[in-house]
C-alpha positions as a Markdown table, in Angstrom:
| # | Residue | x | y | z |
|---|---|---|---|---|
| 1 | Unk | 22.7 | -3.0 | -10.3 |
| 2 | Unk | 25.4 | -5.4 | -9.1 |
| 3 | Unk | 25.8 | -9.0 | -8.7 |
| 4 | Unk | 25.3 | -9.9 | -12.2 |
| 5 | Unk | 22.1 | -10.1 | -14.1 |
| 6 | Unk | 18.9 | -11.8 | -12.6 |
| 7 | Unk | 16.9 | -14.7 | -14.3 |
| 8 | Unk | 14.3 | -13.7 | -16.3 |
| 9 | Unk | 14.1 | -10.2 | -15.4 |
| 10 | Unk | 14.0 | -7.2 | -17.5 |
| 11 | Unk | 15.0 | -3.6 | -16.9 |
| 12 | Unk | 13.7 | -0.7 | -18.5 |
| 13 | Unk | 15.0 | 3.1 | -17.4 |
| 14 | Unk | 17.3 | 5.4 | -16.6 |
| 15 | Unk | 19.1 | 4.1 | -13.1 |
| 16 | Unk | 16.7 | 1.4 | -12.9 |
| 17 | Unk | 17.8 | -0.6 | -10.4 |
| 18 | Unk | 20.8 | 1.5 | -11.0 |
| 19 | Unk | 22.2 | 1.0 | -7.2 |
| 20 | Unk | 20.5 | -2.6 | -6.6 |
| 21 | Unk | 22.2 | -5.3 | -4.7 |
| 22 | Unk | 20.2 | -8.0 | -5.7 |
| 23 | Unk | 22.6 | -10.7 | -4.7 |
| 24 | Unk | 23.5 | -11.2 | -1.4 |
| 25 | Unk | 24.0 | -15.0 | -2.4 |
| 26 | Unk | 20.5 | -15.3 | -3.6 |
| 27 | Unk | 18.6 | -14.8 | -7.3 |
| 28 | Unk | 16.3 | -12.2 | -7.8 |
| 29 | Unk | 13.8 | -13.6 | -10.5 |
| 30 | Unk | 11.1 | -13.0 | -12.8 |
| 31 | Unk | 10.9 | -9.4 | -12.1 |
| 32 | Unk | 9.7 | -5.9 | -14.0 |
| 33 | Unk | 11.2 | -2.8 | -13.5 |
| 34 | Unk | 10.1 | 0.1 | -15.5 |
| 35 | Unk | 10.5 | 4.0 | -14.9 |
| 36 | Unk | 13.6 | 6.5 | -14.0 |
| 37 | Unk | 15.3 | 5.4 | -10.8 |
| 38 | Unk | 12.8 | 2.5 | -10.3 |
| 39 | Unk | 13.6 | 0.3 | -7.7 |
| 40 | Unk | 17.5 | 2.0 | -7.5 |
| 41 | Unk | 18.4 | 1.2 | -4.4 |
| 42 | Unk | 16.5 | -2.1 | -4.2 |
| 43 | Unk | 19.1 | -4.4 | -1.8 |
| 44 | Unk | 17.8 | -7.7 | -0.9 |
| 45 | Unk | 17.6 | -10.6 | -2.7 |
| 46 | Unk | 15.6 | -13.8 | -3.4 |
| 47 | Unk | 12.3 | -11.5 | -4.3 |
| 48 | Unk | 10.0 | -13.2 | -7.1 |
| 49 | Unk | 7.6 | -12.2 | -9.5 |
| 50 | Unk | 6.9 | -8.5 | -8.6 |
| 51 | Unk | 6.5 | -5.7 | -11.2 |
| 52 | Unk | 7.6 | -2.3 | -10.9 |
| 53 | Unk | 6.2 | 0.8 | -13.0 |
| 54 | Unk | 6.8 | 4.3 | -12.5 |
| 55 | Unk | 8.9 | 7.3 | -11.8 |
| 56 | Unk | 11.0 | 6.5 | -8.8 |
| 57 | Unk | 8.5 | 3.6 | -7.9 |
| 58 | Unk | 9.8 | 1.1 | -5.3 |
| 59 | Unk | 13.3 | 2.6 | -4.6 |
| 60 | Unk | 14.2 | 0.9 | -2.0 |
| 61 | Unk | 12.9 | -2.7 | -3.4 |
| 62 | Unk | 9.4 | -4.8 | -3.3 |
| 63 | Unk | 8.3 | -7.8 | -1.7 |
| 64 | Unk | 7.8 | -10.9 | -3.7 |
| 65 | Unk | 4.9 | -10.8 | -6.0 |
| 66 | Unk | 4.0 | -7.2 | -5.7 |
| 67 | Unk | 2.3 | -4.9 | -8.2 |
| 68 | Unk | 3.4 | -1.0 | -8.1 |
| 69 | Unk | 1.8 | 1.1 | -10.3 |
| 70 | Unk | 2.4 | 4.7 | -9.8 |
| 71 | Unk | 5.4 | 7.6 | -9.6 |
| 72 | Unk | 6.8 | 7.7 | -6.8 |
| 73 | Unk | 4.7 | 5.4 | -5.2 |
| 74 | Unk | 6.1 | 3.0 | -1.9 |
| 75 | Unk | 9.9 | 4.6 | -2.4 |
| 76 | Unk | 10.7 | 3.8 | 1.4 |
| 77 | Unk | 9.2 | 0.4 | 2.1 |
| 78 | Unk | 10.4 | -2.9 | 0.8 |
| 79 | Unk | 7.8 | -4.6 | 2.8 |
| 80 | Unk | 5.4 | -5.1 | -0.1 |
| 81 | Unk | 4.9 | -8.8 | -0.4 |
| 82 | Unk | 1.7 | -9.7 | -2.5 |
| 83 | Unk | 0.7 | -6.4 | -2.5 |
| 84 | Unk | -1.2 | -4.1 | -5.3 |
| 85 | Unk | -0.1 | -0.9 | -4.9 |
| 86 | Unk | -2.0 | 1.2 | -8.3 |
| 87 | Unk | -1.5 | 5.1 | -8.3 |
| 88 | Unk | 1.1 | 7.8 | -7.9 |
| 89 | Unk | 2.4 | 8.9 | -4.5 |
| 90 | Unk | 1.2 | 5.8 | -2.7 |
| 91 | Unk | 3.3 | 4.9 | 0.5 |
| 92 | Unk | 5.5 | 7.6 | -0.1 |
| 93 | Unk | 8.3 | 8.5 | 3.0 |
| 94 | Unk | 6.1 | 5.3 | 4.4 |
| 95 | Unk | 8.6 | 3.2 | 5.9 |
| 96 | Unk | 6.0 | 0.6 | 8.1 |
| 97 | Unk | 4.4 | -2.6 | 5.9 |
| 98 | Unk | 1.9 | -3.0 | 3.5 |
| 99 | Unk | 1.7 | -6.6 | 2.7 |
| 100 | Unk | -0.9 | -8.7 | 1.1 |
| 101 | Unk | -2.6 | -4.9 | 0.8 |
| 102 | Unk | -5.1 | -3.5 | -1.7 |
| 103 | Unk | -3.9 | 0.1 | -2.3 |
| 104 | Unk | -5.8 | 2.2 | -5.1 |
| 105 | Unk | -5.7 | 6.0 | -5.6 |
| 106 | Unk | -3.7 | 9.1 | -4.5 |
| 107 | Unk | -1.1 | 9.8 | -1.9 |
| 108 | Unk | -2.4 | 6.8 | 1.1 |
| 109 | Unk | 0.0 | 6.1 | 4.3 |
| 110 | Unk | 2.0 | 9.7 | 3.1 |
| 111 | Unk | 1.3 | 11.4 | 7.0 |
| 112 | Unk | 2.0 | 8.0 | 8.1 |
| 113 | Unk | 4.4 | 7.5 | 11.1 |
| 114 | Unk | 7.4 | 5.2 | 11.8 |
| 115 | Unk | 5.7 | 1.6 | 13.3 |
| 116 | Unk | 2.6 | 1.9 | 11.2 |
| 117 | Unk | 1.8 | -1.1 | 9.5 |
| 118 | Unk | -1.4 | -1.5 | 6.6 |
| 119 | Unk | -0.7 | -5.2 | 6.2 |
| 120 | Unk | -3.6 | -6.9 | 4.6 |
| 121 | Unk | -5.7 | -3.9 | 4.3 |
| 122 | Unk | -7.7 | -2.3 | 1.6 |
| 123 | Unk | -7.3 | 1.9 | 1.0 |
| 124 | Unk | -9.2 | 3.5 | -1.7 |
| 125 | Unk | -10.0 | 6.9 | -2.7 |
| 126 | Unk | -7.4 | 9.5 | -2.2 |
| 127 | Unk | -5.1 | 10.9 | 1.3 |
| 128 | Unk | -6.2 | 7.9 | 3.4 |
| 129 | Unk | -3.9 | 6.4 | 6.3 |
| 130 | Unk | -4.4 | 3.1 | 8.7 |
| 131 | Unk | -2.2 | 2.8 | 11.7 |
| 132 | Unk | -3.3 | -1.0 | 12.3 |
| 133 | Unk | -3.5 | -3.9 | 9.7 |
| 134 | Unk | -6.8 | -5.7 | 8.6 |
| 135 | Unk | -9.0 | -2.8 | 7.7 |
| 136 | Unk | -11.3 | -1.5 | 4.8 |
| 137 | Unk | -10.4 | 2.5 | 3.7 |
| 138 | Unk | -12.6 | 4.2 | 1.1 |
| 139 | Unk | -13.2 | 7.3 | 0.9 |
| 140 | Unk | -10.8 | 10.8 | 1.3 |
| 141 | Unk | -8.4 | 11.8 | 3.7 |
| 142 | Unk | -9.2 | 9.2 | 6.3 |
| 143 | Unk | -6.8 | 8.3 | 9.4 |
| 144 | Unk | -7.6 | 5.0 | 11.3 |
| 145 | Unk | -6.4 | 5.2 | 14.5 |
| 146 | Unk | -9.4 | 3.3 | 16.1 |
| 147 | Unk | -7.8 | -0.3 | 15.4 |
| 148 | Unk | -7.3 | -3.5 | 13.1 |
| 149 | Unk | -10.3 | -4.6 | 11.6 |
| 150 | Unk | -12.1 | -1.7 | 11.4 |
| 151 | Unk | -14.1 | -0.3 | 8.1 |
| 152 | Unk | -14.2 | 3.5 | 7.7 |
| 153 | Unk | -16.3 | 4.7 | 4.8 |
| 154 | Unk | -16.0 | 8.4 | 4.4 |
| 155 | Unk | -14.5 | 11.1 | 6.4 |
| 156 | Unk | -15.9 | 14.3 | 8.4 |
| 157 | Unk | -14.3 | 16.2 | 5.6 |
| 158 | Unk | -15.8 | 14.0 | 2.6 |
| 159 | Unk | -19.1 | 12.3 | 3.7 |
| 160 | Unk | -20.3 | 9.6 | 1.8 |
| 161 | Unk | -23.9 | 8.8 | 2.2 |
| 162 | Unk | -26.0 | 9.4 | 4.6 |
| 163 | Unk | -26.4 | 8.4 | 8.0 |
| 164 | Unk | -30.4 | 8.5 | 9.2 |
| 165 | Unk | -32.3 | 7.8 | 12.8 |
| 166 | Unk | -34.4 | 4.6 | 12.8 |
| 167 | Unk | -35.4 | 2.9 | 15.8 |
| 168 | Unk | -35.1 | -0.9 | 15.4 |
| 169 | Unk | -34.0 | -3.6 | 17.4 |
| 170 | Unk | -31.2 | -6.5 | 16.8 |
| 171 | Unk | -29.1 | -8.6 | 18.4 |
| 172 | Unk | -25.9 | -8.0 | 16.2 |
| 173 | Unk | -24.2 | -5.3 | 14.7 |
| 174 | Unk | -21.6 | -4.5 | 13.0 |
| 175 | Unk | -19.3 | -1.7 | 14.3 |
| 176 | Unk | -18.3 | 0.7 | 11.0 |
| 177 | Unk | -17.1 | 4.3 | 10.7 |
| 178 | Unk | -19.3 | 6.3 | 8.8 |
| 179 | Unk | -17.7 | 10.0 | 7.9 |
| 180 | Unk | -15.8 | 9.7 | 11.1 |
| 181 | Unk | -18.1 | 8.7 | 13.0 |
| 182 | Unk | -18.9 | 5.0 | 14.7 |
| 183 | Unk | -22.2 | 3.4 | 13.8 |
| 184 | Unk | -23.7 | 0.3 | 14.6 |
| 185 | Unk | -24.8 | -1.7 | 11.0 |
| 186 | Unk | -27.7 | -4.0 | 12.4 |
| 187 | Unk | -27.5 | -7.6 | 11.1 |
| 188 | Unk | -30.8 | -9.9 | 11.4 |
């Protein structure tokens, strides 16, 4: 990269960070960067504390504190701040944010469009994508369009569990997306 080594950093690949501008008149620090091409075109500075590990992980750089885990996972975002990111093809051609995010499996936010955001959001399972921040993802190939704040467990292509008739009576609910479909989760 240019601009000089960084404090307490440590670089481990062919062309890691191989393109990096990590100046721009501030320190990168305390950083990991482990894999071919990791982070290569990384090109902002003053970003702490984030590891980097995997084939072509984090190309275009990682927010402060982030963990990325996984080939070719979050090449096209920067926007990673706090973020775990664990398993291969995560937030690939993704170009939104993911901050403060939970993101475990296979290939999440990859059908993703320009000006989504999955900030503060937790995705597991495997082909899962969230338009809006603030929302809980498990299961496979799940799209929330519906809105932040929303859980969606399950898909209509992968159910999981199974949704029964009852008839009771409450006062509250709670709105989730069971295998596509909303439910109301009665609370006492």
């Amino acid at each position: 990269g240019t601009n000089g080594g960084q404090d307490g950093c440590i670089f481990i690949g062919t062309d890691a960070a191989g393109n990096a501008n990590f100046g721009l008149g501030t320190p990168t620090s305390a950083c990991i960067v482990i894999g071919y091409e990791a982070a290569q075109n990384f090109n902002s500075g003053l970003k702490q504390g984030f590891v980097l590990v995997g084939y072509q992980v984090a190309k275009s750089g990682a927010g402060s504190g982030a963990v990325i885990i996984g080939n070719q996972s979050s090449m096209d975002t920067d926007d990673t701040a706090g973020a775990v990111i664990i398993g291969p093809s995560n937030l690939t051609n993704f170009t939104g944010s993911a901050s403060a995010s939970v993101i475990l499996g296979f290939n999440h936010q990859s059908i993703a469009t320009p000006g989504w955001t999955a900030n503060a959001c937790y995705i597991i399972g495997r082909d899962n994508a969230t338009e809006y921040s603030d929302s809980l993802i498990i299961g496979y190939n799940i799209t929330n369009t519906a809105g932040s704040n929303t859980v969606h467990i399950g898909s209509v292509s992968q159910e999981l569990g199974i949704v029964t008739t009852e008839v009771n009576t409450s006062s509250k609910y709670w709105p989730v997306y069971i295998n596509g479909t909303l439910h109301k989760v009665l609370l006492a």
